[in-house]
Every structure is written in C-alpha cells, then in structure tokens.
N, C-alpha and C positions, 0 to 999 in steps of 0.2 A: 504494500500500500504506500503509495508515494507519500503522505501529510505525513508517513512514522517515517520514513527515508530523509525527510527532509528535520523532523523533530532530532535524527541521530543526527547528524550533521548540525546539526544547531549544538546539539551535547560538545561535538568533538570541539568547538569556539571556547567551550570553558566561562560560558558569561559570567561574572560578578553578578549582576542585576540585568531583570528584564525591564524593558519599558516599553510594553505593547501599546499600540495607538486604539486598542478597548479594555474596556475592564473598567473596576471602581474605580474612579480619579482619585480617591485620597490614599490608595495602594501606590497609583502611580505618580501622585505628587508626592510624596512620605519618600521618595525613591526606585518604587517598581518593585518586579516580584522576583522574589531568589532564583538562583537558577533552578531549584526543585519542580518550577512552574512546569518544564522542558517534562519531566515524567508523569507529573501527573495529568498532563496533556494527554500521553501518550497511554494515560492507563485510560482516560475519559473516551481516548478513542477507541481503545480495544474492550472496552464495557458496549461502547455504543454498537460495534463490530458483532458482539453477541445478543444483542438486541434481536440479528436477526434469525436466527434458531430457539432463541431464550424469550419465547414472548410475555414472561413474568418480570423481564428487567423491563419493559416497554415501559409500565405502571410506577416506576420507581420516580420519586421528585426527584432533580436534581440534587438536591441537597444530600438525600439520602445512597445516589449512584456514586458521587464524589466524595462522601462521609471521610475514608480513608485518608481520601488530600486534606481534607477541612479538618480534623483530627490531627494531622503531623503538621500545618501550618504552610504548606503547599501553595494551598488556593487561601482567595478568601471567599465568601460568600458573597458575592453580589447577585440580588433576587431579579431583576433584568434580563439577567441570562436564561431562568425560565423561560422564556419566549423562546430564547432562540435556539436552549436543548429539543424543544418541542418541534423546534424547524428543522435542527438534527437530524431526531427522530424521524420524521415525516418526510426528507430526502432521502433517507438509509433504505426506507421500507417502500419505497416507490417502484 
C-alpha cells in the first residue's frame, strides 16, 4: 500500500517534530506532533485496512479504533476528525 510506503520513508527522515498542515492547531502551534504520529498513522491505516473483512471494526468511534495512540500520547484527540474517519470508512468500502 503506497500511504504505508510512503509513512516508512517519512520514518527513515528521523523527524524531531511533525507539523502537518491539519490536525488540532494548538498541537500544532505548542510545536507539532512527535514523531510517534509516523506509526500511529500507520496502525490507523492498517485498522482501517481490516475494516474490510472485520465489519465489527466498521462500528468503532474513532476514538475508541485509535484508543492505543491516544493512550501512549501518539495522537491527540481532535473530534473533527470524526467526519473524516467516516469519509475513510466510506472510500475503503466502496
């Protein structure tokens, strides 16, 4: 899958900090997100990858698919993103 081809390659850069042009602005004005952002990208896409064999992960909130990142300080919870997990969703299974 190219997005995870390209997430490794973002790893092999060794970022300090990320500073993505979305996400909560006060992550990104405070400094941006750790590089830890880089996997848990990459596990949100391989969750979302099993979405389509797994149709019990379909039902999961955001919050609670991501729990793991938001738990080790990964991600933060920005509720916004609901929308667009759902837009995810809703391309994956097309």
């Amino acid at each position: 899958m190219v997005i995870l081809a390209n997430l490794a390659k973002l790893r092999e850069l060794d970022p300090e900090r990320i500073l993505p042009n979305h996400g909560d602005p006060e992550v990104i004005s405070d400094g941006g997100y750790s590089s830890d952002l880089i996997d848990a990208t990459a596990q949100y896409i391989q969750i979302l990858e099993r979405c389509r064999t797994e149709p019990n992960l379909r039902e999961l909130p955001l919050r609670e698919m991501i729990g793991g990142s938001l738990d080790a300080g990964s991600l933060h919870y920005f509720a916004p993103y609901e929308e667009v997990h759902q837009a995810n969703l809703s391309s994956l299974l097309r």
